[in-house]
N, CA, C and O atoms as a Tinker XYZ file with bonds, in Angstrom:
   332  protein
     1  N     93.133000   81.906000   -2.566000    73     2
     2  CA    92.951000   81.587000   -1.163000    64     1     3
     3  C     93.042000   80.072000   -0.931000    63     2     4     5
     4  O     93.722000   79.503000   -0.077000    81     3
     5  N     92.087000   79.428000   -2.011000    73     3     6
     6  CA    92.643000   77.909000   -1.712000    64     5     7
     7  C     93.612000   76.888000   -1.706000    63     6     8     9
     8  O     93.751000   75.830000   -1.092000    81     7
     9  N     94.520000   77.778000   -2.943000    73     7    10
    10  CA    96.084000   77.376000   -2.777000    64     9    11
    11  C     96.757000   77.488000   -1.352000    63    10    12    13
    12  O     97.202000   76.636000   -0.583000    81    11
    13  N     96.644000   79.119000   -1.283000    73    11    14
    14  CA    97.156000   79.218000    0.312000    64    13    15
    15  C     96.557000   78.172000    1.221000    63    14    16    17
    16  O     97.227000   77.140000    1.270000    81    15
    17  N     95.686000   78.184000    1.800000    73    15    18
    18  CA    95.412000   77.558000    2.876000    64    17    19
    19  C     95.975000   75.958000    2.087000    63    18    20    21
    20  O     96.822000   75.465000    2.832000    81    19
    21  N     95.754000   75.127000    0.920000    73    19    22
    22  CA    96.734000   74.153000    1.173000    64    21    23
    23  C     98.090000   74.337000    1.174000    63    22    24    25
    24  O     98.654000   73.339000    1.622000    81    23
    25  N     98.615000   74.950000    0.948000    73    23    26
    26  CA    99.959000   74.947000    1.193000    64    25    27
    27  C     99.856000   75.330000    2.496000    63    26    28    29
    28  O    101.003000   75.225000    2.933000    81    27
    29  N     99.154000   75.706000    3.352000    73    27    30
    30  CA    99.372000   75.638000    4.631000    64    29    31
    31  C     99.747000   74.689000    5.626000    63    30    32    33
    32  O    100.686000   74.487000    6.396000    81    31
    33  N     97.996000   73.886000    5.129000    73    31    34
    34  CA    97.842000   72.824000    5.629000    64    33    35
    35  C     99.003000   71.513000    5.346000    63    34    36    37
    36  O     99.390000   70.665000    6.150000    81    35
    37  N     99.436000   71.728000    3.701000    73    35    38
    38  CA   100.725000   70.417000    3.930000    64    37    39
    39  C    101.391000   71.103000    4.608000    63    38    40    41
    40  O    102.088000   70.202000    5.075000    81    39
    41  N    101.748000   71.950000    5.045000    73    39    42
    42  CA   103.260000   72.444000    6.190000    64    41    43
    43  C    103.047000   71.382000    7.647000    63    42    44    45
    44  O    103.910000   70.958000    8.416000    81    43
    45  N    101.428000   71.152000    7.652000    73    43    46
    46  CA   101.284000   70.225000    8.928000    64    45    47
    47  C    101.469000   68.992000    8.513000    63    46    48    49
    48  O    102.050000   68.419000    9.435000    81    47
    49  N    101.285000   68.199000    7.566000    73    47    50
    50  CA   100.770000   66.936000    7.323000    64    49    51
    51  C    102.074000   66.376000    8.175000    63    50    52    53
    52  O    101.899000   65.868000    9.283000    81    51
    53  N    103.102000   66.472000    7.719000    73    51    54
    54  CA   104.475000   65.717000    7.987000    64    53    55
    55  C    104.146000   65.708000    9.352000    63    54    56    57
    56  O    103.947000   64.581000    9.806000    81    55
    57  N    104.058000   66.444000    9.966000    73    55    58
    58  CA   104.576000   67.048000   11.849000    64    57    59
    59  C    103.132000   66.052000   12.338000    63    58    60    61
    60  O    103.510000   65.434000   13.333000    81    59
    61  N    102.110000   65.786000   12.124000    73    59    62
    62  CA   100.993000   65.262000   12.506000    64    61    63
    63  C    100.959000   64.076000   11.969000    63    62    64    65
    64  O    100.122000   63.374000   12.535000    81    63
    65  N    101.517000   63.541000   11.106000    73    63    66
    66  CA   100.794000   61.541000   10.391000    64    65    67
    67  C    101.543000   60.851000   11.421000    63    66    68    69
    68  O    102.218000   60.040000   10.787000    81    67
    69  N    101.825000   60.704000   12.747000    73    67    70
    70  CA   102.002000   60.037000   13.605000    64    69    71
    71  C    101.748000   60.768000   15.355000    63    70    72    73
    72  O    102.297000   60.476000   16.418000    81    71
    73  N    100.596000   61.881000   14.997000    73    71    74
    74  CA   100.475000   62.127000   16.413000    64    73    75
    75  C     99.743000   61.344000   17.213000    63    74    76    77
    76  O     98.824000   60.632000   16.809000    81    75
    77  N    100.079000   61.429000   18.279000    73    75    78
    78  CA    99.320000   60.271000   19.249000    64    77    79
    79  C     98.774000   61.435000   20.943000    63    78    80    81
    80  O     99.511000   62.172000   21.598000    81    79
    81  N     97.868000   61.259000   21.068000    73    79    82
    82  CA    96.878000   62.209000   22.206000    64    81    83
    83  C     97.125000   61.410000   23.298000    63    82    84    85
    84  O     96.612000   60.293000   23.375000    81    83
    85  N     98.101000   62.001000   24.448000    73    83    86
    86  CA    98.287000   61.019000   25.404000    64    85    87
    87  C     97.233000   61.071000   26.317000    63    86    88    89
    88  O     97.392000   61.082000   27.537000    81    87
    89  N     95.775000   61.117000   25.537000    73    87    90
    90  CA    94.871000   61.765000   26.950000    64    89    91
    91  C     93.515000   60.842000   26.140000    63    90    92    93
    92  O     93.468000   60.698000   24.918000    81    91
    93  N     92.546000   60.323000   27.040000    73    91    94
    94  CA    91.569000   59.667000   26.413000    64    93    95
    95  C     90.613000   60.917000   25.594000    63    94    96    97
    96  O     90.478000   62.116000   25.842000    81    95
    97  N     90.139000   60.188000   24.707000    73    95    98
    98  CA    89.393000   61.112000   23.101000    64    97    99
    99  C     88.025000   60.986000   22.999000    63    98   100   101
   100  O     87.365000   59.986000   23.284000    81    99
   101  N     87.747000   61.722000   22.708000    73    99   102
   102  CA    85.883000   61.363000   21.664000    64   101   103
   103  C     85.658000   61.899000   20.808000    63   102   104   105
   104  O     85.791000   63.107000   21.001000    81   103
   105  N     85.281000   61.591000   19.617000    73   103   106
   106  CA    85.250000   62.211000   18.468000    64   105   107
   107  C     83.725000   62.614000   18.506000    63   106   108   109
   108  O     82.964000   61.879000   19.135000    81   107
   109  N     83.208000   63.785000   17.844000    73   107   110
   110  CA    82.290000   64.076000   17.872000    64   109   111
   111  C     81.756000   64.892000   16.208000    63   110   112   113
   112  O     82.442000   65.772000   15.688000    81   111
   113  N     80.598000   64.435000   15.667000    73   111   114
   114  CA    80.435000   65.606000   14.621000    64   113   115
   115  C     78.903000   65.575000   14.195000    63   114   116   117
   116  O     78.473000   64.499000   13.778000    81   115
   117  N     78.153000   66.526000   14.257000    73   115   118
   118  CA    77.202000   66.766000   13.660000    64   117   119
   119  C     76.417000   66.103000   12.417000    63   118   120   121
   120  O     76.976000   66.623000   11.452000    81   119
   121  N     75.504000   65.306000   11.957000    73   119   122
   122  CA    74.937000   64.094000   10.847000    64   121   123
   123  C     74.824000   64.912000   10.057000    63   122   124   125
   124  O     74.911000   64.427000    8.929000    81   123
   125  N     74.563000   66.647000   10.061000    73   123   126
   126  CA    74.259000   67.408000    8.822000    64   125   127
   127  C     75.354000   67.986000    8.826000    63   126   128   129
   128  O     75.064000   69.149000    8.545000    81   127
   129  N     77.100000   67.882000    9.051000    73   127   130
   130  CA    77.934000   68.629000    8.973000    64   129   131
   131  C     78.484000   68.783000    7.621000    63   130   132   133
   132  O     79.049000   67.776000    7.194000    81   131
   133  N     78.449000   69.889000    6.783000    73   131   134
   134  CA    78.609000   69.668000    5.465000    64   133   135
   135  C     79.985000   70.533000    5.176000    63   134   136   137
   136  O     80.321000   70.801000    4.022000    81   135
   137  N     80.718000   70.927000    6.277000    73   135   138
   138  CA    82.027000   71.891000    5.959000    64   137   139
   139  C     82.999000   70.370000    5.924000    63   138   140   141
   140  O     83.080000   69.354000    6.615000    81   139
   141  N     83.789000   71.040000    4.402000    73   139   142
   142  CA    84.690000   70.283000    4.392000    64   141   143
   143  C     84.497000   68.759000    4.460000    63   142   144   145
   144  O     83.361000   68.327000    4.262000    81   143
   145  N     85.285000   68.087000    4.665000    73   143   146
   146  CA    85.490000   66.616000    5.148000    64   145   147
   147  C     85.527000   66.382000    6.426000    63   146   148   149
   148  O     86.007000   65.394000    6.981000    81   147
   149  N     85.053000   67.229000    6.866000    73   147   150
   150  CA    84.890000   67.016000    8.056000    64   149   151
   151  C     84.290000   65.502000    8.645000    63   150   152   153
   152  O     84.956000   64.821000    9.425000    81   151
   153  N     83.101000   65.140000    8.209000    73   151   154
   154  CA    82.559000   64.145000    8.374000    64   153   155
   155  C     83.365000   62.752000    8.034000    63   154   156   157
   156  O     83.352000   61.738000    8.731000    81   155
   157  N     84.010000   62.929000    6.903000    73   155   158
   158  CA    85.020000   61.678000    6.179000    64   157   159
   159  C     86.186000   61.816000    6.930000    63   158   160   161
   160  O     86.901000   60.820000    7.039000    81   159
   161  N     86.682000   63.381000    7.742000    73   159   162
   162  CA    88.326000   62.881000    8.151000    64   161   163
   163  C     87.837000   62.433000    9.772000    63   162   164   165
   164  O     88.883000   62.227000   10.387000    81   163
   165  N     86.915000   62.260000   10.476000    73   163   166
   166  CA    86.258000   61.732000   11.864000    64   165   167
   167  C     85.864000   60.006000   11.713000    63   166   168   169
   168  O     86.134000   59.256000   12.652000    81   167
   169  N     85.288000   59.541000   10.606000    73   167   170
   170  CA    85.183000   58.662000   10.326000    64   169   171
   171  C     86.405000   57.797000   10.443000    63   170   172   173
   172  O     86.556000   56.868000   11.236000    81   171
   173  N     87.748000   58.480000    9.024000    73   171   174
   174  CA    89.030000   57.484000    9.095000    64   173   175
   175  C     89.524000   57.715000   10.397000    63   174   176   177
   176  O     89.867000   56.742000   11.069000    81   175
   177  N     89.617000   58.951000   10.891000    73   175   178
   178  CA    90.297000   58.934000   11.979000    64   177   179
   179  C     90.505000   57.430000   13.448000    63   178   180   181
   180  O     91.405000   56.691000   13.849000    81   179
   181  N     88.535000   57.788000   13.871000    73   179   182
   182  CA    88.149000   56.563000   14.255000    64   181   183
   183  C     88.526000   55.068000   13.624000    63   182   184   185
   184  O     89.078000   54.105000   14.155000    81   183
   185  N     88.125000   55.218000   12.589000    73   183   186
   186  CA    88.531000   53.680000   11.863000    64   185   187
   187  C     89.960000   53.630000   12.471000    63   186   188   189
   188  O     90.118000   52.873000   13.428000    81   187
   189  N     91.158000   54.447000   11.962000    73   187   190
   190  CA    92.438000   54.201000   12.033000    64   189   191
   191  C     92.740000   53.977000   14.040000    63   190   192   193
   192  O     93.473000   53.073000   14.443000    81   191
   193  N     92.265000   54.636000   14.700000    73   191   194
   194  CA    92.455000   55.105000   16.286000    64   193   195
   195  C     91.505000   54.230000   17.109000    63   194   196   197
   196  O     91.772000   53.943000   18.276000    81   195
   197  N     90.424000   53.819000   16.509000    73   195   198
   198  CA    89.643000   52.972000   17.263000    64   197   199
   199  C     89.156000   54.106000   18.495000    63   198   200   201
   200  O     88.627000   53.717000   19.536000    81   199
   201  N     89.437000   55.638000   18.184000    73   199   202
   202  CA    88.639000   56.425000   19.305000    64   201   203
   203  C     87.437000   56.116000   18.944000    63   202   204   205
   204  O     87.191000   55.507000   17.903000    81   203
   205  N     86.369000   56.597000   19.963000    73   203   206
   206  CA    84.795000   56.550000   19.928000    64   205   207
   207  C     84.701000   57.738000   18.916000    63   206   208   209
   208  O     85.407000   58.741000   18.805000    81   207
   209  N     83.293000   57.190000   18.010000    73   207   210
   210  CA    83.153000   58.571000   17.758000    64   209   211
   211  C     81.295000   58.806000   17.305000    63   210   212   213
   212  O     80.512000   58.145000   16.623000    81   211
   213  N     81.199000   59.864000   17.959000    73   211   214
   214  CA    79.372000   60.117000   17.843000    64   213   215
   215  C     78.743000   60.673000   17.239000    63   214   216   217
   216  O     79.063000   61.809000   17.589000    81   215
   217  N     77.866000   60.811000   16.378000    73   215   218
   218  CA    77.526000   61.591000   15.341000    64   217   219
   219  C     76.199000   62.390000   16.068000    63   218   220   221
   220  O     75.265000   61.799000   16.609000    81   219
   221  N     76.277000   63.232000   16.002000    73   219   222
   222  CA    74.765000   64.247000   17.202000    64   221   223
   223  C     73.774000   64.280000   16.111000    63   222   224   225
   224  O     73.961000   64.814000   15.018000    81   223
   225  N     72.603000   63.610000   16.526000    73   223   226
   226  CA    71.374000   64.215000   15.491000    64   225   227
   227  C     71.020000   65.506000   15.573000    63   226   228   229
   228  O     71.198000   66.208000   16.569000    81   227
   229  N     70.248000   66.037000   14.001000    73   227   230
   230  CA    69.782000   67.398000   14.536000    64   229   231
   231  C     71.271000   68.295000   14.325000    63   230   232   233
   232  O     71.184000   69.269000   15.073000    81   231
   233  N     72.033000   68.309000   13.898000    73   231   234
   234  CA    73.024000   69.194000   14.163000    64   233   235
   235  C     74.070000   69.358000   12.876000    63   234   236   237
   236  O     74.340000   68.477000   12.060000    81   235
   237  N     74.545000   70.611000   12.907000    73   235   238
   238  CA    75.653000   70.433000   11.858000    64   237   239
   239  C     77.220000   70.707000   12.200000    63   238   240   241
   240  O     77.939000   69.918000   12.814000    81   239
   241  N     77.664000   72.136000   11.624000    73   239   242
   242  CA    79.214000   71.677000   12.047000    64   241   243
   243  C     79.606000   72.167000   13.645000    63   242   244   245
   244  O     80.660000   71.902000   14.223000    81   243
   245  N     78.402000   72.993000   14.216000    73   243   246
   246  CA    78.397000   73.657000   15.166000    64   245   247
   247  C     77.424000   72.723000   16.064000    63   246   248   249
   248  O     76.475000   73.355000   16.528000    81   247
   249  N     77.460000   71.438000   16.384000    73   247   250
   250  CA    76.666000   70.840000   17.470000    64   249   251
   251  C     76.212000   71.088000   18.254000    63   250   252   253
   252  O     75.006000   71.119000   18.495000    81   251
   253  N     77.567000   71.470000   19.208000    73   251   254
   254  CA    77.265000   71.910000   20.409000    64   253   255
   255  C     76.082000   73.007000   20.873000    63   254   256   257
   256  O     75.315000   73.057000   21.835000    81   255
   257  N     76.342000   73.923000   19.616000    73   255   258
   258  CA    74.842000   75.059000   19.361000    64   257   259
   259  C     73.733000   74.313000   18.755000    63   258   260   261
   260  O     72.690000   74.588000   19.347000    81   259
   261  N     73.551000   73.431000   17.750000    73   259   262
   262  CA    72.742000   72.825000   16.890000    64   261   263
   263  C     71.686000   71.909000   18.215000    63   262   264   265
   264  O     70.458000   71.869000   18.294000    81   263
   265  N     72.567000   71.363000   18.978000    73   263   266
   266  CA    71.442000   70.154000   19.533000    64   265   267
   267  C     72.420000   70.065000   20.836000    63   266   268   269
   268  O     72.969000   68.979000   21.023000    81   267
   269  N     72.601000   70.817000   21.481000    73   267   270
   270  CA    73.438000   71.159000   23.088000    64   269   271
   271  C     73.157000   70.076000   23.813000    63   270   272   273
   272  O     74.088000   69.550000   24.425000    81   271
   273  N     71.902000   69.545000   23.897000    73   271   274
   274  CA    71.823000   68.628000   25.166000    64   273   275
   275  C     72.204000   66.990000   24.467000    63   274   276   277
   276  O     72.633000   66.177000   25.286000    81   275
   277  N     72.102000   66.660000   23.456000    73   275   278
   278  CA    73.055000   65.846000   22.363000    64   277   279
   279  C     74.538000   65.908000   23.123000    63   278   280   281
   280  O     74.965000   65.011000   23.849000    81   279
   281  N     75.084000   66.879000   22.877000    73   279   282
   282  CA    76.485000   67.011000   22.845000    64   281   283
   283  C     76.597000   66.567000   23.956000    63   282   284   285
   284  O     77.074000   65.449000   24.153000    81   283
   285  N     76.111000   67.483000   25.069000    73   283   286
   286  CA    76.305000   67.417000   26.545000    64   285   287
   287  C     76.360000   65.748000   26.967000    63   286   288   289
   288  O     77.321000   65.344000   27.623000    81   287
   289  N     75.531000   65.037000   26.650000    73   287   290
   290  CA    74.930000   63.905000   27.080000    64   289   291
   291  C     76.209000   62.961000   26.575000    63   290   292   293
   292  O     76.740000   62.114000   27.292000    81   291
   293  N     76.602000   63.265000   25.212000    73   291   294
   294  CA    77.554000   62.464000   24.320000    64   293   295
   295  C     78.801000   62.595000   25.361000    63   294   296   297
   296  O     79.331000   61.516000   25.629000    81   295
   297  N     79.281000   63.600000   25.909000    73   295   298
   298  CA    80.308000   64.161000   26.804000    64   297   299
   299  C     80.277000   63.777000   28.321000    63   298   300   301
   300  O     81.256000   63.527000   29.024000    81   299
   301  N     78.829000   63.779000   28.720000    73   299   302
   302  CA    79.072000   63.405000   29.999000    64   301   303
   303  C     79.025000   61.503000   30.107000    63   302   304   305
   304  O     79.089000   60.881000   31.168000    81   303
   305  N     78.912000   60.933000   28.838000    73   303   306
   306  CA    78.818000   59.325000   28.790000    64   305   307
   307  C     80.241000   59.155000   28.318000    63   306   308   309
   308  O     80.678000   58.004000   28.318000    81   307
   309  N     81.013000   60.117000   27.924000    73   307   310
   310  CA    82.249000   59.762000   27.968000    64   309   311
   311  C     83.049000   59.734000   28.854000    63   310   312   313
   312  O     84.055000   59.035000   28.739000    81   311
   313  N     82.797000   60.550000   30.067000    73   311   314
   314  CA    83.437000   61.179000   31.087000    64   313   315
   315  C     83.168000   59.913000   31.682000    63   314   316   317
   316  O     84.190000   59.293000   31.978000    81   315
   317  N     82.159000   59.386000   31.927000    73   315   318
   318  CA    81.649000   58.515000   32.741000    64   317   319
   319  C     82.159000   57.425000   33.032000    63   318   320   321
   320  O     82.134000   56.867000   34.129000    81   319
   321  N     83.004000   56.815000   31.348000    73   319   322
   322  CA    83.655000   56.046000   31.600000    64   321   323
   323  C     85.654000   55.869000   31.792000    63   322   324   325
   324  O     86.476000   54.967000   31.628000    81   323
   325  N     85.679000   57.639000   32.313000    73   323   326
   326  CA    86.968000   57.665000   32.683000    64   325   327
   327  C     87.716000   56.843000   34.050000    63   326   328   329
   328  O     86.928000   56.609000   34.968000    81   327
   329  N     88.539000   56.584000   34.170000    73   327   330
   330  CA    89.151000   55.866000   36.026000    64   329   331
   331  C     89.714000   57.525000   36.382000    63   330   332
   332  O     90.238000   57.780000   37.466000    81   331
């Protein structure tokens, strides 16, 4: 199974190492998120993109369920600073 899913996943790498989100971003991830790299690929991401990115206390890979009014709050201070 873990072969498969990487050989999946390189089928994307090529098509994605230069995507660009023509729409403003926020990165978001849970301080106890322990799936995957998750936590390390949000980090470079930010580093590389200079998007925001918030880490929710209290929460893991599922935030939004883990600590809701976290998320919410993280989301509506982003919104906030849309034109």
């Amino acid at each position: 199974l873990c072969h498969l899913m990487g050989l999946g996943y390189a089928g994307f790498l090529q098509d994605n190492c230069d995507l660009e989100i023509p729409c403003p971003v926020q990165l978001i991830f849970g301080e106890k998120d322990r799936t995957g790299k998750v936590k390390d690929y949000n980090r470079e991401w930010a580093k590389r993109t200079h998007y925001p990115l918030q880490i929710i206390n209290d929460a893991a890979h599922n935030a939004n369920v883990d600590n809701p009014q976290a998320v919410n709050d993280c989301i509506r201070s982003f919104l906030a600073t849309l034109q």
